[in-house]
C-alpha positions as CSV (number, residue, x, y, z in Angstrom):
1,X,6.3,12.4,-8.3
2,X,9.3,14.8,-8.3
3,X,9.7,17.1,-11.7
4,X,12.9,18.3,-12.6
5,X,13.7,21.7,-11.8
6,X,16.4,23.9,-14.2
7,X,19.6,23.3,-12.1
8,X,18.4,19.2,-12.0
9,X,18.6,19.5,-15.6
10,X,21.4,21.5,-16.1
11,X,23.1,19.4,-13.8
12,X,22.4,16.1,-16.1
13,X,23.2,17.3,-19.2
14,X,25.9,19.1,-17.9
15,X,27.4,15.5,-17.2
16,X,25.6,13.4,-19.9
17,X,28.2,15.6,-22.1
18,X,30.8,15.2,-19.9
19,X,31.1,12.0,-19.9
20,X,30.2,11.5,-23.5
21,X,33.8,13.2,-24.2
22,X,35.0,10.8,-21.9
23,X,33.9,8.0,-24.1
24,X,35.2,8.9,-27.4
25,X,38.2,9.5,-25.8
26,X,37.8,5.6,-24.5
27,X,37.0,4.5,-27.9
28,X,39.9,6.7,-29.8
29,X,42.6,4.7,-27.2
30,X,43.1,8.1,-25.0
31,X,42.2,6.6,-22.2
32,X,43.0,3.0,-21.3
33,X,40.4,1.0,-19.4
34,X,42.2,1.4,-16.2
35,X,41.9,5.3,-16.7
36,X,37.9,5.4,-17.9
37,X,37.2,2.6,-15.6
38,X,36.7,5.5,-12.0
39,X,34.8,7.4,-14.9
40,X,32.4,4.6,-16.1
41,X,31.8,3.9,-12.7
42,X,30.7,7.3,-12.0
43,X,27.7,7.0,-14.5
44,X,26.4,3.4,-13.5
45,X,28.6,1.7,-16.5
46,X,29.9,-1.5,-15.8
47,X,32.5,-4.0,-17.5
48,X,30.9,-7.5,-16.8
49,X,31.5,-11.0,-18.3
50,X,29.8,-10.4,-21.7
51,X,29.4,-6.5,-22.7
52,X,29.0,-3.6,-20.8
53,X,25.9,-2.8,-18.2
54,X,24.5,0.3,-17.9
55,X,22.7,0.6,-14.1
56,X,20.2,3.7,-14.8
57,X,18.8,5.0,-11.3
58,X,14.8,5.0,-10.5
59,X,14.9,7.1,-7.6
60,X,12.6,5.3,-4.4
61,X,11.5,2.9,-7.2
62,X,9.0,5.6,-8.7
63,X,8.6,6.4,-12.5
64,X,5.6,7.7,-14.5
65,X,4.2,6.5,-18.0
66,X,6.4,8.1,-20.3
67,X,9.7,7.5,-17.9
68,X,8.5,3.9,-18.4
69,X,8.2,4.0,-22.0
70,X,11.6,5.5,-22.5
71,X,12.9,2.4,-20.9
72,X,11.0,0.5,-23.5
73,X,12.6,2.5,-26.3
74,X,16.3,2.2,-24.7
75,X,15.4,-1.7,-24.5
76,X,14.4,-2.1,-28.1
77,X,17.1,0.4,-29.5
78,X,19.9,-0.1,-27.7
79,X,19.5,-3.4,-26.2
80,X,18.3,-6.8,-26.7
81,X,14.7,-6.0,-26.4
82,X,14.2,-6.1,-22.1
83,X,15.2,-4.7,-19.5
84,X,16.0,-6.3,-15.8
85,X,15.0,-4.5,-12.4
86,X,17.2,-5.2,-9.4
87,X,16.7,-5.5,-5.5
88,X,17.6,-1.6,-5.5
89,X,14.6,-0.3,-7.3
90,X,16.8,0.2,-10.7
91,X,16.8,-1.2,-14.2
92,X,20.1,-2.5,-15.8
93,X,20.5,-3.1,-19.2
94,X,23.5,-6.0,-19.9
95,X,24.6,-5.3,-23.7
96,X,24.7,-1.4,-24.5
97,X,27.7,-1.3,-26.6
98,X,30.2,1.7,-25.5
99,X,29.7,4.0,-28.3
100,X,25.8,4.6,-27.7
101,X,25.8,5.0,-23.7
102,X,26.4,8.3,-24.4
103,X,23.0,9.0,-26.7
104,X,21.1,6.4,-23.9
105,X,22.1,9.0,-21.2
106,X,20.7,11.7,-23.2
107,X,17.7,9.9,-23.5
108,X,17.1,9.0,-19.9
109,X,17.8,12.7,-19.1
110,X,15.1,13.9,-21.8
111,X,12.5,12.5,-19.3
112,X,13.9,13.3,-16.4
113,X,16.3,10.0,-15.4
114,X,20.1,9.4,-15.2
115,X,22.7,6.8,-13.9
116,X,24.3,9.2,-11.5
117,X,25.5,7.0,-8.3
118,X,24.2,4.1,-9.1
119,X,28.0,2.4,-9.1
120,X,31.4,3.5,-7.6
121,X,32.2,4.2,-4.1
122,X,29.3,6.9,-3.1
123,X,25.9,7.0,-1.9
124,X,24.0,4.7,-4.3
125,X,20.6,5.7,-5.5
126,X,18.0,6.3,-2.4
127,X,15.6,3.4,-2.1
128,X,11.9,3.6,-0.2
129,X,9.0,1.5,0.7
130,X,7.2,0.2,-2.8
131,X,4.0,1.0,-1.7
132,X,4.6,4.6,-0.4
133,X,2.1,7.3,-0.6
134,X,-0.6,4.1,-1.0
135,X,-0.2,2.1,2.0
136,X,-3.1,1.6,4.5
137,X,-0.4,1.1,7.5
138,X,1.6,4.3,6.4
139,X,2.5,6.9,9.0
140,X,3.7,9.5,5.7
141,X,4.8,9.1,2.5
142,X,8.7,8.9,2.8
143,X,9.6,9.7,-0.8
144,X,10.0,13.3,0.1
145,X,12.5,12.5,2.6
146,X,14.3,10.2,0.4
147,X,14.0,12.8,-2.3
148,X,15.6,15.3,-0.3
149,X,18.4,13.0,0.7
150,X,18.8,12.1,-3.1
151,X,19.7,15.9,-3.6
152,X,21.7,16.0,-0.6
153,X,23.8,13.4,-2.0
154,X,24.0,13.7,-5.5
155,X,27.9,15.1,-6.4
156,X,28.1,15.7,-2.3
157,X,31.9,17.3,-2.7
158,X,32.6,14.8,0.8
159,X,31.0,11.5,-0.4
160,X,32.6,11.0,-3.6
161,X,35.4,8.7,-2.7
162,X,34.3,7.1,0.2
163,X,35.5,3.6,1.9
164,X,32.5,1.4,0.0
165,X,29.4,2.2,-1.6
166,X,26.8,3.8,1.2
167,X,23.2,2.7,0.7
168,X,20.4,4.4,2.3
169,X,16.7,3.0,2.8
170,X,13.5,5.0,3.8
171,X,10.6,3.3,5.1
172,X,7.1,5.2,6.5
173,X,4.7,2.5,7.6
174,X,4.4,0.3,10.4
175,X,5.7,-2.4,8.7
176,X,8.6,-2.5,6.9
177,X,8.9,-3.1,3.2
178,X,12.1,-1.1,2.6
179,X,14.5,-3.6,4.6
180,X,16.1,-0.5,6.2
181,X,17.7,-2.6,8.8
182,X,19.8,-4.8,6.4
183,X,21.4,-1.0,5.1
184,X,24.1,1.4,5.8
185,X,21.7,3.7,7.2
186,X,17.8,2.6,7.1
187,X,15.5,5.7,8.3
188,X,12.3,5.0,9.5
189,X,9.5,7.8,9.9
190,X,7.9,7.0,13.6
191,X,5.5,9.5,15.9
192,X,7.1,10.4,19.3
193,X,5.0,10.1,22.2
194,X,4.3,13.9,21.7
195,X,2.8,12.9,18.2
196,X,5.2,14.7,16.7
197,X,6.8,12.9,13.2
198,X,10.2,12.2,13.4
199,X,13.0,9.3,12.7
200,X,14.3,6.4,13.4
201,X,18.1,6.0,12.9
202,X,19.8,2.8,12.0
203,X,23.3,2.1,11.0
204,X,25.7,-0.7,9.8
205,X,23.1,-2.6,8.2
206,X,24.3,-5.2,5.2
207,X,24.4,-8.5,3.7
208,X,27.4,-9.6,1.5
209,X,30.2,-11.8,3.1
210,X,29.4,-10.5,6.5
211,X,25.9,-10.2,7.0
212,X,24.6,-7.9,10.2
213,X,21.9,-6.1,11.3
214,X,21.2,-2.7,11.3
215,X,21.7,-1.2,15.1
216,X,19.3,2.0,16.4
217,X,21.7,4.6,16.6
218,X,19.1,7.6,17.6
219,X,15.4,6.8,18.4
220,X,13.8,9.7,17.4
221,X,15.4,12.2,15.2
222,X,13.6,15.7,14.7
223,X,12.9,16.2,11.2
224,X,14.7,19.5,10.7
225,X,17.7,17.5,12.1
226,X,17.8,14.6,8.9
227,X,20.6,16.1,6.8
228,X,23.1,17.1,9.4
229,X,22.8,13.9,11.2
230,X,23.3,12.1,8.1
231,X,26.1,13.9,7.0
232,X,27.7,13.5,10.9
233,X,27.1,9.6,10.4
234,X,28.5,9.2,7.0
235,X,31.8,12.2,7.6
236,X,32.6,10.1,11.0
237,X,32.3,6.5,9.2
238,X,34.2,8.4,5.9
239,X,36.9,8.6,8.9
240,X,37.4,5.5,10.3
241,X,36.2,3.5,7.4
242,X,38.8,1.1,6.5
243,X,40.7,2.0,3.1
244,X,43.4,-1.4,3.7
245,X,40.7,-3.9,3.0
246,X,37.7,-3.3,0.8
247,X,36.0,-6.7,2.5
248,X,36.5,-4.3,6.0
249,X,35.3,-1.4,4.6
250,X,31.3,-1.0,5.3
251,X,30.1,1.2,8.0
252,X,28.6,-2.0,9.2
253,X,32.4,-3.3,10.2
254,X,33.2,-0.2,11.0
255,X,30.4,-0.1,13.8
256,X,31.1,-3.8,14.7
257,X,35.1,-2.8,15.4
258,X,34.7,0.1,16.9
259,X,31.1,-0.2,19.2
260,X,27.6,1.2,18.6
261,X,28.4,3.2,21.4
262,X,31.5,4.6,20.8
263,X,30.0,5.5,16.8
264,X,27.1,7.3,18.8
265,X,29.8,8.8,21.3
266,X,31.5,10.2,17.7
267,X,28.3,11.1,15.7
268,X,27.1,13.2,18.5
269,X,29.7,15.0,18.7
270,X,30.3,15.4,14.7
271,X,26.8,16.6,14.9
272,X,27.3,19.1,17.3
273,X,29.5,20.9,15.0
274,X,27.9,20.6,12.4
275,X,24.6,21.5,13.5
276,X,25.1,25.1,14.4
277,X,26.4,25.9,10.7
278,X,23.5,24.3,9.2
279,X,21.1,27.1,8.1
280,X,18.7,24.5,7.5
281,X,16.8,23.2,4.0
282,X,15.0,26.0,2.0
283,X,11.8,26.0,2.8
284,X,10.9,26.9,-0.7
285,X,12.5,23.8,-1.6
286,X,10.7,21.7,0.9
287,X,7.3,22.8,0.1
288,X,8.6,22.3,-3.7
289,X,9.4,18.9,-3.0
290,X,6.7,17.9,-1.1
291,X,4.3,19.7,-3.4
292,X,5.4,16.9,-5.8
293,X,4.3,14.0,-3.7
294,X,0.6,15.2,-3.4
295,X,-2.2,12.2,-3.5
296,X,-4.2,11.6,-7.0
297,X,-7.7,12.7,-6.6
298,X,-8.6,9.5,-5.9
299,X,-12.4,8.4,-7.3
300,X,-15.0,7.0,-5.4
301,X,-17.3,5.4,-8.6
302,X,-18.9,2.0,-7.8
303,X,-16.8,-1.2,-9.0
304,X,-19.8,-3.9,-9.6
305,X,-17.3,-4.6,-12.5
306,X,-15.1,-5.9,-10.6
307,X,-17.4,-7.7,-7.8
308,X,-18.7,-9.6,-10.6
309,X,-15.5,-10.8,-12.2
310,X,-14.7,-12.1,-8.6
311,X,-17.9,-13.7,-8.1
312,X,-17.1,-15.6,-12.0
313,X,-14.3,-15.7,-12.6
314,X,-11.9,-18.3,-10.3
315,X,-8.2,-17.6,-12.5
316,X,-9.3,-13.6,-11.9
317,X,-10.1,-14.1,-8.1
318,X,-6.7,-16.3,-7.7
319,X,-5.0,-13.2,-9.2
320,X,-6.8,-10.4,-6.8
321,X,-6.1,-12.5,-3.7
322,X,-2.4,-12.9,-4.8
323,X,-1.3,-9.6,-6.4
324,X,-3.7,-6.6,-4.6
325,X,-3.2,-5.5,-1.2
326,X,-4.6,-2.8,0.7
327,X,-5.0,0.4,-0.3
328,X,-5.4,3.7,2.0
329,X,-8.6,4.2,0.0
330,X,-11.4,1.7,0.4
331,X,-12.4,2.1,-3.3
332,X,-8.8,1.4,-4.9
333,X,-5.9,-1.3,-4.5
334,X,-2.6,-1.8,-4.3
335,X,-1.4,-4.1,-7.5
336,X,1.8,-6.0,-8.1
337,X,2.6,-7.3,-11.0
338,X,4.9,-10.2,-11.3
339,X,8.1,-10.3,-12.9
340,X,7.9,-13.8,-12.2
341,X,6.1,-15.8,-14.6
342,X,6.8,-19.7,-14.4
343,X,10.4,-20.4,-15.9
344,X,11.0,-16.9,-16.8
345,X,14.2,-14.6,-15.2
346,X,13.2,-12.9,-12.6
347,X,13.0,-9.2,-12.7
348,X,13.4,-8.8,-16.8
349,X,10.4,-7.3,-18.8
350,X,10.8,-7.0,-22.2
351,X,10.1,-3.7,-23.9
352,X,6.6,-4.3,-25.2
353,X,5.7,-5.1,-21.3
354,X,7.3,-2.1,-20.2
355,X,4.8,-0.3,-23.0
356,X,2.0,-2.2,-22.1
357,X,2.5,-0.7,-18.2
358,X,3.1,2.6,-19.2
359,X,-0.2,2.6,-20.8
360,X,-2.1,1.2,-17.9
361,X,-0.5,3.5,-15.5
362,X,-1.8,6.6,-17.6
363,X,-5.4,4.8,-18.6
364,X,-6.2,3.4,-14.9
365,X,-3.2,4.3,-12.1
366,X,-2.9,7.9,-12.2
367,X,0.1,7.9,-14.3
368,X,2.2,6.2,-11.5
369,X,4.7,3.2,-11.8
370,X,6.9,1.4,-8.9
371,X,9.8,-0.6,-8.4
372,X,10.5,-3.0,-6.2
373,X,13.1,-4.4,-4.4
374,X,11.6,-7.7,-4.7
375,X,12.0,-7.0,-8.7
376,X,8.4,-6.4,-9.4
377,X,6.3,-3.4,-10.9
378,X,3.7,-2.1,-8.8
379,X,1.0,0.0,-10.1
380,X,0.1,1.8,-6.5
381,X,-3.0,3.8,-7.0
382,X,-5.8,1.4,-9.0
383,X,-9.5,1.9,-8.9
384,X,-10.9,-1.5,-8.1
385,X,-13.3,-1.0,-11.5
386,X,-10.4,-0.8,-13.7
387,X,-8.9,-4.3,-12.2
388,X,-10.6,-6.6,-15.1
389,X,-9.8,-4.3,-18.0
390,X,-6.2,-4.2,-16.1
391,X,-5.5,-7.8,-15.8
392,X,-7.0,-8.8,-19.2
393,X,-4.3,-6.4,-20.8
394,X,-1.9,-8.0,-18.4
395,X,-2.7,-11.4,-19.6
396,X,-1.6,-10.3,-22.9
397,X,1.5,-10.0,-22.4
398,X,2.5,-12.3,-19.5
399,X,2.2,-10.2,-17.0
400,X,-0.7,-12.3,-14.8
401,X,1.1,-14.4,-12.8
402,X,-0.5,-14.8,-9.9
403,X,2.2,-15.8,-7.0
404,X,2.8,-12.5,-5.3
405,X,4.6,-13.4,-2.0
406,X,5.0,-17.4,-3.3
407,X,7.5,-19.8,-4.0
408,X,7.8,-19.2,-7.5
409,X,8.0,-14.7,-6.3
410,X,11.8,-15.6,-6.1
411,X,14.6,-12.5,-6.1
412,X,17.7,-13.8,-7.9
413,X,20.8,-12.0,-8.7
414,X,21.7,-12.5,-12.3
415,X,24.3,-14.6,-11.1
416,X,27.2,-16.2,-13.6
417,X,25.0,-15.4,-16.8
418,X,25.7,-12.1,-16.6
419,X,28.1,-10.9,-13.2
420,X,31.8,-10.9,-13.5
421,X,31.7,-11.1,-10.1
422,X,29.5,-14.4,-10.0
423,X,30.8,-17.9,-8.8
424,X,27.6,-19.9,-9.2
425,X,24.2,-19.5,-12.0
426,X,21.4,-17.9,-10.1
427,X,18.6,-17.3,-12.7
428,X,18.2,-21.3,-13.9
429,X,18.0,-22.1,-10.2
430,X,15.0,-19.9,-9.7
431,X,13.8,-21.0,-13.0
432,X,13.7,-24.7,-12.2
433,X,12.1,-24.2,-8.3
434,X,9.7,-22.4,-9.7
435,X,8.9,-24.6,-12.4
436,X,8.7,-27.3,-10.2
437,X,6.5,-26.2,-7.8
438,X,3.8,-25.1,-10.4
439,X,4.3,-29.5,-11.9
440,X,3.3,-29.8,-8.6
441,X,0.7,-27.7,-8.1
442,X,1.4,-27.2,-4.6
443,X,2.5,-23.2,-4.5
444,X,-1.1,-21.7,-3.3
445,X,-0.7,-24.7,-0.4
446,X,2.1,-23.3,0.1
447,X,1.2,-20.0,1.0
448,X,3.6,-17.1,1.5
449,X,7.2,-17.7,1.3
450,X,10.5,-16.0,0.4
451,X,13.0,-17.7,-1.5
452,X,16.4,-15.6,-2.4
453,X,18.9,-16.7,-4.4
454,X,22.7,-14.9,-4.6
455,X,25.3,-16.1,-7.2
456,X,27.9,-15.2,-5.0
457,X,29.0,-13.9,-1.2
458,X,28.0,-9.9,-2.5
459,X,24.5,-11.2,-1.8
460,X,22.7,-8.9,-4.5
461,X,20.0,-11.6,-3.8
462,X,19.5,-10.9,-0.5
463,X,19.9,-14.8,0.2
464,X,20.6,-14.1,4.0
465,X,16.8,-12.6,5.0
466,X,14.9,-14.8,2.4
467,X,12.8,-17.7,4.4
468,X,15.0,-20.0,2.2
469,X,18.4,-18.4,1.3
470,X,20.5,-20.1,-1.4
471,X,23.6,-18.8,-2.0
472,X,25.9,-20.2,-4.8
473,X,29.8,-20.5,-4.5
474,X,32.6,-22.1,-6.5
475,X,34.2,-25.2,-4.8
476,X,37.2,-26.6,-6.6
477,X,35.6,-25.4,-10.4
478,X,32.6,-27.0,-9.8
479,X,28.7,-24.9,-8.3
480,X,27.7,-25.5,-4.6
481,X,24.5,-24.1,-2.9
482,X,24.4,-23.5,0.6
483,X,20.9,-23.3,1.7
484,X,20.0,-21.2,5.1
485,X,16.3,-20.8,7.0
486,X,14.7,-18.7,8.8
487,X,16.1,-15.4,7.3
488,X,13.8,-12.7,7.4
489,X,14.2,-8.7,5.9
490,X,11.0,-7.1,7.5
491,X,10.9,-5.0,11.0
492,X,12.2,-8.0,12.8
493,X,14.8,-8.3,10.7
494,X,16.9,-11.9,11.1
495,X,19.8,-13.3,9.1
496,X,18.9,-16.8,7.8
497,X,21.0,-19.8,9.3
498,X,23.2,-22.1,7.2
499,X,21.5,-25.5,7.4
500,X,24.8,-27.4,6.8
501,X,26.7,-28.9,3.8
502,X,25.8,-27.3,0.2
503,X,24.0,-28.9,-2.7
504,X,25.2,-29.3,-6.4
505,X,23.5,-27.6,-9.0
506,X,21.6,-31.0,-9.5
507,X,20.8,-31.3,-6.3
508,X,19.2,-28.2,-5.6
509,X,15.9,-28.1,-6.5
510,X,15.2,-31.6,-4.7
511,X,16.5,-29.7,-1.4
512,X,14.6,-27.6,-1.7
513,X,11.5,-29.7,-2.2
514,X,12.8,-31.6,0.7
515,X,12.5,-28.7,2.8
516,X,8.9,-27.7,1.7
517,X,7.5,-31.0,2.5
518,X,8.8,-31.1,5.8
519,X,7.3,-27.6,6.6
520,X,3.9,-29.1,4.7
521,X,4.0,-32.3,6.8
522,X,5.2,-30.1,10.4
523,X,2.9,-26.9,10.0
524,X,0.4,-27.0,12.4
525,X,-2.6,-25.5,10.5
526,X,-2.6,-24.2,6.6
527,X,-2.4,-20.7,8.1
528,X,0.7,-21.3,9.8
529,X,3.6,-19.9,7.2
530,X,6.8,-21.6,6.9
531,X,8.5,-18.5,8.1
532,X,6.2,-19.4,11.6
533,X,6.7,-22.8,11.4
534,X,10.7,-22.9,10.9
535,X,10.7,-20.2,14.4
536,X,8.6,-22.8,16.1
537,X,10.3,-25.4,15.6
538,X,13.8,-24.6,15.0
539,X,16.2,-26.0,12.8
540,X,16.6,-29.4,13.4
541,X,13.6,-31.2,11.6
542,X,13.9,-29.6,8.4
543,X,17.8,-30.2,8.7
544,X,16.3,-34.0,9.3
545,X,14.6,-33.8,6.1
546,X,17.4,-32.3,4.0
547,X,20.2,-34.2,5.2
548,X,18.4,-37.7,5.7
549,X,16.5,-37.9,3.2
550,X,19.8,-36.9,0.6
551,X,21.7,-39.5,2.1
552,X,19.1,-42.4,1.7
553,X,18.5,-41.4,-1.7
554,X,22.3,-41.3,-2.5
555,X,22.3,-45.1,-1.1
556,X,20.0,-46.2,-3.5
């Protein structure tokens, strides 16, 4: 993983201090909260319903042992004792008080982390495929690209005030994990018919109140052409980006006003300038970078260990079927492990399970953590002889679960618990599905399937590609869900459709059921997925078994 070099931490300290002045100057009555508010912003601090949230950045979703640790230490000292990962690979903590953000900064930047652009109207933190550098379908490891476009980025003079926040994705496999096409710019790394590695360019990507997909603006992009195109994407977007109405301000309204082609027509020709004066990236800083994202030396001992436990052991197996997937290497596996226990909020680990990974990432992974957008920890590189001693320390602590890609694996925003920006509760909604579906035992009949679950039209949930989007609103003072199907955030990326009138928070939960026994009653095999089954069939029997079933049941 990338190591700081001396201008990365002069650079952070350099504004750790910077703002900490800031701060007192808050605290003394200097500055009003109009006047520190463009400055908070600046280092991921937010005002929000209760006490301040600090948004610290994990670049591509990748931390190490001690990094993870740290954010044990910040949880426990400075917090209430957890931490909660969101859909863009970070870690937010809701009740820092003011006076202390500064000393949490300066401990992030003591191993190598920071809040920079993770808030404000710049390019947010730089997210990537969860299971990068591991992957058996990968083409290349994209964290160095994202890596160099987190440098490129950070404190750009040109894309610190820009229209909206810009978020950038990176995906290297075959299949998408990153959801690059639901972002301002989503890059995938593809092979041109000459075998040479390039990129895929898409633009005006994004969810929120006006959900699109993520257009191919350039089919193959040559490597040594990444930053300048970039830059020629976000300048001309910077241009004609809408400052009169921040709900009109995405490049992905800017691209729908104005024409993929006529953007291309304009991004062409930005490029063209800009091209010539780029003297391209030092290639001492290339090879540095890269040098950083090197594979493990991976082992190749036998794991009759672990064979065994399988063969014995039917909670263990239930787990490994669940929570592993493939791993480039035959002898190791891909684990996920769920921030999703039955009833719990999705994406918070408390400090002493933060510990408990950091040790098993040095004992067993290689000293490698992951976040991902689906608000779980991944622990990419794992021997398959180390997966007992693994989950047994898991088990510990809570961290089995085993419903990786289930019902009960649901991303939720953290809704009107915590969000000034919230109209409806997200996290007790998630709670109670999942809950319910474990009463009923039915989750493994299930099988895979995405629920996603926003508190409001911003859509940090991602409730538009989730197989089942709920997305919560106010209507007259009172919570109503709107449920949509069909949504999907992978290479065929689709935005769900809104199955009709909404659901009080009552009523939710029994919708939802509604709609899972329809799909469990209409599927045409148990390996058919509900994602298959809705596209086969369309809309109109599950909106039979919503809306007919609610209406006898309210006549009773």
């Amino acid at each position: 993983m990338y190591k700081y070099n001396d201008f990365d931490e002069a650079f952070v300290r350099t504004r750790v201090a910077q703002f900490g002045d800031q701060v007192q100057r808050r605290i003394d009555g200097v500055l009003t909260e109009d006047e520190f508010r463009p400055l908070r912003l600046m280092n991921g601090l937010y005002l929000q319903l209760h006490a301040y949230m600090l948004r610290v950045a994990i670049p591509y979703g990748t931390l190490n042992g001690a990094q993870m640790r740290q954010l044990a230490h910040i949880a426990d000292t400075y917090d209430k004792g957890y931490g909660h990962f969101t859909t863009r690979q970070n870690i937010q903590y809701n009740w820092p008080v003011l006076k202390d953000v500064p000393q949490i900064l300066s401990d992030l930047a003591d191993v190598e982390m920071h809040a920079l652009q993770t808030s404000g109207n710049t390019i947010r933190n730089v997210t990537a495929d969860h299971f990068a550098g591991a992957a058996a379908d990968e083409i290349e490891d994209p964290r160095p690209t994202a890596e160099l476009l987190r440098q490129w980025s950070t404190d750009h003079p040109e894309f610190q005030f820009l229209p909206r926040k810009f978020k950038i994705a990176v995906s290297g496999a075959k299949h998408d994990r990153a959801v690059t096409k639901a972002h301002d710019i989503g890059i995938r790394i593809v092979k041109n018919d000459a075998g040479e590695v390039g990129y895929q360019v898409i633009v005006g990507g994004g969810l929120g109140r006006t959900p699109m997909v993520g257009k191919v603006i350039k089919d193959f992009l040559p490597r040594e052409d990444l930053l300048p195109y970039t830059e020629a994407v976000v300048s001309v977007w910077n241009l004609l980006g809408r400052r009169d109405n921040k709900y009109k301000a995405r490049i992905k309204i800017t691209v729908h006003e104005n024409g993929l082609e006529e953007i291309s027509r304009l991004v062409e020709e930005r490029f063209a300038a800009i091209r010539p004066t780029f003297s391209g990236v030092d290639q001492e800083l290339l090879a540095q970078i890269w040098g950083h994202f090197t594979p493990p030396a991976y082992g190749n001992a036998p794991y009759d260990v672990f064979k065994a436990r399988l063969a014995t052991d039917p909670v263990f197996r239930s787990w490994a079927d669940t929570n592993l997937t493939a791993h480039k290497n035959d002898n190791y596996a891909i684990l996920t492990v769920s921030l999703k226990k039955h009833g719990e909020t999705p994406g918070d680990a408390s400090a002493e399970q933060m510990r408990v990974l950091a040790d098993l990432a040095e004992k067993y992974a290689h000293d490698e953590l992951r976040i991902s957008h689906e608000q779980n920890v991944i622990l990419p590189h794992v021997h398959r002889a180390h997966l007992p001693a693994i989950y047994d320390a898991l088990k510990a602590v809570d961290l089995a679960t085993a419903n990786i890609g289930l019902i009960s694996d649901i991303i939720a925003c953290p809704g009107m618990d915590y969000c000034a920006l919230a109209t409806a509760r997200s996290i007790p909604i998630a709670q109670e599905i999942a809950e319910r579906f474990d009463e009923l035992k039915l989750e493994h009949e299930v099988g895979p399937l995405k629920i996603k679950i926003s508190g409001c039209i911003n859509a940090c949930g991602h409730h538009h590609v989730g197989h089942i989007g709920i997305l919560g609103l106010d209507r007259a003072g009172v919570e109503n869900y709107q449920i949509t199907l069909g949504g999907d955030g992978t290479d065929t990326t689709v935005i769900g459709t809104k199955t009709g009138p909404g659901f009080s928070y009552e009523e939710i939960t029994p919708a939802i059921e509604r709609i899972v026994m329809a799909y469990l009653d209409l599927r045409q095999s148990p390996a058919e997925t509900f994602l298959e089954a809705y596209n086969r069939l369309g809309m109109a029997p599950f909106k039979a078994a919503l809306y007919e079933e609610a209406t006898a049941h309210a006549a009773e």
